[in-house]
N, C-alpha and C positions, 0 to 999 in steps of 0.2 A: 771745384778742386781739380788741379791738373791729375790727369792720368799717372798712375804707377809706373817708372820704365821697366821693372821685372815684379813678377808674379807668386805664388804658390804654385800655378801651375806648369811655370817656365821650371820649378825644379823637379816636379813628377815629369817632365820630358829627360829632363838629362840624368834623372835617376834611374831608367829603362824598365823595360818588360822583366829583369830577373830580379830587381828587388820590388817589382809587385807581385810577380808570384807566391814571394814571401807571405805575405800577408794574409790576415783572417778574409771571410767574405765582408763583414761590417768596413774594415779598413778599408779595402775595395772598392767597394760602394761609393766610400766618401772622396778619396781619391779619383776614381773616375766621373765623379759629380763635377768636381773643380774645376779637373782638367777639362770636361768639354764645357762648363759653363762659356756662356754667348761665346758658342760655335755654331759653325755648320751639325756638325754632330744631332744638336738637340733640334732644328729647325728651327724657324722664324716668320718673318712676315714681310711682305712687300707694302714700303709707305709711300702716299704719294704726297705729296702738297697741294694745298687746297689750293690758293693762290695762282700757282705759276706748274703745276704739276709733275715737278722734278719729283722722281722717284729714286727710295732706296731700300737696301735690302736691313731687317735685323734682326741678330738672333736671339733665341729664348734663354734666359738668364736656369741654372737647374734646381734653386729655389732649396740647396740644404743648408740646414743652419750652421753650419759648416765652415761654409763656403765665405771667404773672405771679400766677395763681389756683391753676394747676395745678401747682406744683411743693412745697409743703406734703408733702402726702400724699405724694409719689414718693421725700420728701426725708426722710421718716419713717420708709418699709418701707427705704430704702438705709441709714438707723442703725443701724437694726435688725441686717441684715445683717452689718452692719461689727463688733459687739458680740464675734461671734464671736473677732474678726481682735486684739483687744485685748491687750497685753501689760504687765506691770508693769515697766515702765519708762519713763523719760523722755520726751516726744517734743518732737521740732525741726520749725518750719514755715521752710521756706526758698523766695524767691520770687525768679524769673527773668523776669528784662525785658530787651527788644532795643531798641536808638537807632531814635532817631521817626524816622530818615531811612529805616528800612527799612518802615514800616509800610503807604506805599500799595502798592510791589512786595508785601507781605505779601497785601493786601486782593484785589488784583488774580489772584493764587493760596492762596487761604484754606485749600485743602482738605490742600494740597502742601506749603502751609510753617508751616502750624499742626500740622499731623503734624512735620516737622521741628523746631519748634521743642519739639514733648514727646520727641522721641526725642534730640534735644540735650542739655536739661534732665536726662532721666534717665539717657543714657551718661555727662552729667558727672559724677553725682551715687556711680553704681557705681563709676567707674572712680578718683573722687579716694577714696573711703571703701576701696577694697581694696588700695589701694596702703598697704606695709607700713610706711612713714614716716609715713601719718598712722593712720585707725585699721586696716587692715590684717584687714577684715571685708567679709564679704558682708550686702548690708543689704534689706531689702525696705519697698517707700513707696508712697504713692499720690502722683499729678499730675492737680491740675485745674486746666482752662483758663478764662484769664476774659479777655475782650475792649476791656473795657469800664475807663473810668475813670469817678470821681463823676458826671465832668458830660455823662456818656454819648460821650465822643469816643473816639476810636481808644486803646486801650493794652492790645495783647497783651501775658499774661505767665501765669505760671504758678506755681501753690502747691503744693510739695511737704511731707506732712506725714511725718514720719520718726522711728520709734522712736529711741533713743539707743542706737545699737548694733549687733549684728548675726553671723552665723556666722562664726566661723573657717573660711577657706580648704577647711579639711582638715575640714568640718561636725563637729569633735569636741566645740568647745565655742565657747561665749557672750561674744564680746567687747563689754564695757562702753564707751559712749563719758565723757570728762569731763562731769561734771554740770552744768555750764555751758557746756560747748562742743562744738562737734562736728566741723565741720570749719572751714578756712581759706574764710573767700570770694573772697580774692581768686585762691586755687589753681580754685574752682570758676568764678568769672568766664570766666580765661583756658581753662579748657576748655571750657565751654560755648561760648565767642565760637569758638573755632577747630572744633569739630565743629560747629555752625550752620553758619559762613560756607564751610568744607568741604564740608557738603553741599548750600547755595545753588550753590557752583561747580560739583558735581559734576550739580545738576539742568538747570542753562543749559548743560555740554555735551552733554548725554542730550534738549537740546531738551524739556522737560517744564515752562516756562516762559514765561505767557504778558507781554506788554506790550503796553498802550494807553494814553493819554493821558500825563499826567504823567512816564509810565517808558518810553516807548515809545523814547526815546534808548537806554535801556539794553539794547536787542536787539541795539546794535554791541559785536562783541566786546573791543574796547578800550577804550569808553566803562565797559563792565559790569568789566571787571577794575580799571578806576579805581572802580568805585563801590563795589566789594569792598576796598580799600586802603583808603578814608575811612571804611569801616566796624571797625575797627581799634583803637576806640576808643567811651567808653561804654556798655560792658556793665556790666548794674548786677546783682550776684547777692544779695539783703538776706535774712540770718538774722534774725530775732527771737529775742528771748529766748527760753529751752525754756517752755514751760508746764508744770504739773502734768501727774502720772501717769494712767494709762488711766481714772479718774473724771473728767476732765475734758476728753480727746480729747471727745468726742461730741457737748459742748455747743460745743467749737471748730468743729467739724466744720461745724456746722449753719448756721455765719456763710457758707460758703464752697460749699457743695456745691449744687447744684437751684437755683444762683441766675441770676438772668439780669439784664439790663442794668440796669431800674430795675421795683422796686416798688410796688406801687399805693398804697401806706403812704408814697410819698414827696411825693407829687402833693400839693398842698397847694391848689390851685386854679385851673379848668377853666371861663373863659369863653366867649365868643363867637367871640375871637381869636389867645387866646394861653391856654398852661398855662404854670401855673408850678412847682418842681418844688424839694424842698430837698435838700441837698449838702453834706457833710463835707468842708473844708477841710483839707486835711492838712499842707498848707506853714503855714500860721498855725494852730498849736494847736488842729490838729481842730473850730475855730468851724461852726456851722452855719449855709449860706447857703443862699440862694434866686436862681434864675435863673428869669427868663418868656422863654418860645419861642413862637413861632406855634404852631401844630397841625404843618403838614407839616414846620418844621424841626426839631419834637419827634420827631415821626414818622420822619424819616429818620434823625436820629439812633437811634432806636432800631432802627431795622431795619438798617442795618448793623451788629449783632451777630448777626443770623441764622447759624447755622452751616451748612456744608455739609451735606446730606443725607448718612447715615452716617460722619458723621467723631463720635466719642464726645468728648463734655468731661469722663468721668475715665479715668485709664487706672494700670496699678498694674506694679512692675517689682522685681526682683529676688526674693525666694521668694516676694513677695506679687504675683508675676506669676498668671495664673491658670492656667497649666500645670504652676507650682511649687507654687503654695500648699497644695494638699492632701496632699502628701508634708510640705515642709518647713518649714510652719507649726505644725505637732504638733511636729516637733523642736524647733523655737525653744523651745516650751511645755513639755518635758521639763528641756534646759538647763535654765532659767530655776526650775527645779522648782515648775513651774503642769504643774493635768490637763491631758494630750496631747487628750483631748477633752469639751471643758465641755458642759453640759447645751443642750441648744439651748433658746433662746428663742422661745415661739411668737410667729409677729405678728397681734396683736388687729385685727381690721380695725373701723376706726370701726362704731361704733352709734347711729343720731340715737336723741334722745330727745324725749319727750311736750312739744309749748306749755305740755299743761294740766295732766298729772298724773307727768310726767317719768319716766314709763313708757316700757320697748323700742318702738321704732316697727319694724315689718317690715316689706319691699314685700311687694304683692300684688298689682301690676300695672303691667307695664313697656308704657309707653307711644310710638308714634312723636309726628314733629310734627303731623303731623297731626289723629292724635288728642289729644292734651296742646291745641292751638289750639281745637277741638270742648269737651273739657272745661272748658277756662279759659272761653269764650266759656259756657259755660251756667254755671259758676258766676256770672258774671259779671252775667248775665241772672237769677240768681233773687234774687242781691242786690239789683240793681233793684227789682225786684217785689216785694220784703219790706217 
């Protein structure tokens, strides 16, 4: 993939040192992460070529998940991984959204009801699939969170990808779902909306709830049980059509997983003033647009997707839980009459290669910043003098 010509971090330069001051420590953090990934900053290493021994210098990537550079490579070795988990069957992506009225109470407790909202999503998901009326199976799925809509603003929701199918009850055998369908969404709707808004009610009696600004009416307890009633309405639960078989989970996979608010492949250009930034319109047939923000109202938009510290954006539930998987992921693969245990796939860990002779590069010297600033600085100084 060619290179980005502007960055995330080309707009924290032209946003300066007084709208970081602004900022909490967590936003800091993340933002100075960006900004020095594969710089001098962080250090690096000196490569040389096996072959023809051309060397060169590279830096270390800051590895937050974050970071619109760094998620590639994390987003690679996690395929990999998943390769295992594959089965020959159909799979369903079904995705779960809450009404915009709940979204600043959301923001306001991220850690609390971004958990809730994947243990909503995945109790609906078990509980309508085992019930013997519809497919009347135990299923195992992944759920990932994503925060974010096109245009960087507020839109929690969440992506479940899901075999077509799943154990009988009694683990003896392999219940098939319809090759076109899987469940009802409007059955998973109303369970999702009533296990969410049950567990919002059950965290504002347990007092685990905060409010300020905006919501801060709603700390009265009759104000909050109205605000629960008007929520009541608007749960949107959207299946997609199934996709192709386990050849093509992985390249699905790849649109949705290790991604974060915006891309540096979207930025399209980064003046003085303003970035501009393009966008998938989804209401008008997917047209691609472009919006220009300042720096900081870029900037803030993007930083409220920051996640909680240890809260995970995927999480996996029924045998593909990970206290289930190792027992009852093999059974699935007997059912199904695939090996109970396929060949492991090794992961090739990237190899740069030669400018000149495209020959193995090897490090042969991990450098701090300090020293990497010492080396660049005399390279720098002999080119002069050549």
């Amino acid at each position: 993939m060619t290179p980005p010509h502007w960055e995330v971090a080309d707009v924290i330069r032209k946003a300066g040192s007084s709208f970081f001051d602004s900022l909490t420590k967590v936003q800091q953090k993340v933002l100075k992460a960006i900004f020095c990934c594969r710089t001098a900053a962080l250090g690096g290493h000196r490569d040389q070529c096996v072959p023809c021994g051309h060397q060169t210098i590279s830096f270390f990537s800051c590895r937050n998940r974050h970071c619109p550079k760094c998620q590639v490579n994390a987003r690679e070795r996690w395929l990999k991984r998943r390769q295992q988990e594959l089965l020959p069957v159909g799979y369903y992506h079904i995705v779960f959204s809450v009404p915009h009225d709940l979204i600043p109470l959301m923001w306001q407790n991220k850690k609390r009801l971004f958990s809730l909202l994947f243990q909503s999503a995945g109790s609906a998901l078990l509980k309508v699939a085992a019930d013997p009326k519809r497919l009347g199976a135990e299923i195992g799925f992944l759920c990932i969170l994503h925060t974010w809509g096109q245009t960087l603003q507020r839109h929690p929701h969440i992506h479940c990808v899901v075999p077509g199918g799943g154990l009988s009850l009694d683990h003896s055998r392999w219940i098939s779902s319809h090759p076109r369908f899987f469940l009802p969404v409007q059955v998973l709707s109303k369970e999702f909306r009533d296990m969410f808004l049950h567990g919002l009610e059950q965290a504002y009696r347990d007092q685990k709830l905060s409010f300020y600004g905006e919501c801060q009416s709603l700390a009265d307890a009759k104000a909050f049980a109205a605000f629960l009633e008007e929520q009541k309405k608007g749960w949107v639960v959207y299946a997609k059509p199934p996709f192709g078989g386990s050849e093509h989970v992985l390249q699905y996979l790849a649109r949705y997983t290790h991604r974060v608010a915006i891309s540096n492949h979207r930025i399209v250009s980064v003046d003085d003033s303003h970035v501009t930034f393009q966008w998938k319109d989804y209401a008008h047939n997917n047209q691609q647009r472009t919006t220009p923000l300042t720096h900081e109202d870029f900037l803030r938009r993007f930083l409220q997707h920051i996640l909680p510290k240890g809260l995970p954006r995927i999480r996996y539930f029924g045998w593909l839980a990970n206290r289930r998987r190792g027992r009852l992921l093999p059974l699935c693969r007997t059912l199904l009459q695939q090996d109970p245990n396929p060949p492991v796939i090794p992961e090739n860990p990237y190899v740069p290669h030669c400018p000149r002779c495209h020959g193995e590069m090897r490090i042969i010297e991990r450098l701090t910043a300090s020293q990497l600033w010492k080396v660049l600085h005399g390279m720098v100084y002999a080119l002069d003098t050549s």
